[in-house]
C-alpha positions in Angstrom: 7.3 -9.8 -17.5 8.7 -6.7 -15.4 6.1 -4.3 -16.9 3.9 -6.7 -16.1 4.3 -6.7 -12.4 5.0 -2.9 -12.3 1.5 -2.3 -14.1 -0.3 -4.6 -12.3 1.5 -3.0 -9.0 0.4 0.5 -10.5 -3.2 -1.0 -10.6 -3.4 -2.3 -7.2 -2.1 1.4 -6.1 -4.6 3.2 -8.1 -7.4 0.6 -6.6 -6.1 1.8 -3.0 -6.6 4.9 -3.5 -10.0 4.8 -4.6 -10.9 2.8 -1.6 -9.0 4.9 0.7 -11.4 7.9 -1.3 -14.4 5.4 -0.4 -13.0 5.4 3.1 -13.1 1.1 2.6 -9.2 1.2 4.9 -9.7 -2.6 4.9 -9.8 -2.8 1.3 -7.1 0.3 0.7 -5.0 -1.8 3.1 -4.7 -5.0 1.0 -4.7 -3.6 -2.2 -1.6 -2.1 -0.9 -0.5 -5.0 0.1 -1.0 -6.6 -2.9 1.0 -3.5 -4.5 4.1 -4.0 -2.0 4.3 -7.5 -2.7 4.9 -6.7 -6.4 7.6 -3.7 -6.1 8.7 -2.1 -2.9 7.5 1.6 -3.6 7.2 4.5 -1.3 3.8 5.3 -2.9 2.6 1.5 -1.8 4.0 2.1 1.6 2.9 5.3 1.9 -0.6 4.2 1.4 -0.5 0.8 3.5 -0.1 3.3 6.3 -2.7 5.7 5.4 -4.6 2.2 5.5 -3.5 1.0 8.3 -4.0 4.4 10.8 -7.9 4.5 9.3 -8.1 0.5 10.5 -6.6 2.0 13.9 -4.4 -1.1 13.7 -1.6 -1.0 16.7 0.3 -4.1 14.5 0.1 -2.9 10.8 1.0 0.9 11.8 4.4 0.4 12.7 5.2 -2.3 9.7 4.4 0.3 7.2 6.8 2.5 8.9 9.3 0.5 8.2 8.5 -0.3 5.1 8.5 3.2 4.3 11.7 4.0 5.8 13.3 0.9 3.9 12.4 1.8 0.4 15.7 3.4 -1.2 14.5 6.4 -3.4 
């Protein structure tokens, strides 16, 4: 069950980053939500915020940042 959720967290990363490529930020944005809600990763929070600058989104910014800053490495 645990690789499970860490591939299909792994999948929902890699489909972020080809939106974010596609410059879709809405799309980017929930597929790393999707990611975050199956494992807390840096690379998930890294790209929510990537997401949520491109969306220009004054609520979502600062959430990532704290997401980011509450993952232990």
């Amino acid at each position: 069950m645990l690789r499970q959720i860490t591939a299909a967290a792994s999948d929902s990363i890699l489909l972020a980053l080809e939106a974010l490529r596609e410059g879709r930020d809405r799309d980017a944005h929930e597929f790393a939500y999707e990611a975050w809600g199956l494992r807390h990763t840096r690379e998930a929070a890294a790209i929510g915020l990537i997401a949520a600058v491109g969306l220009a989104d004054p609520v979502e910014i600062p959430r990532w940042i704290r997401r980011r800053r509450a993952v232990v490495i």
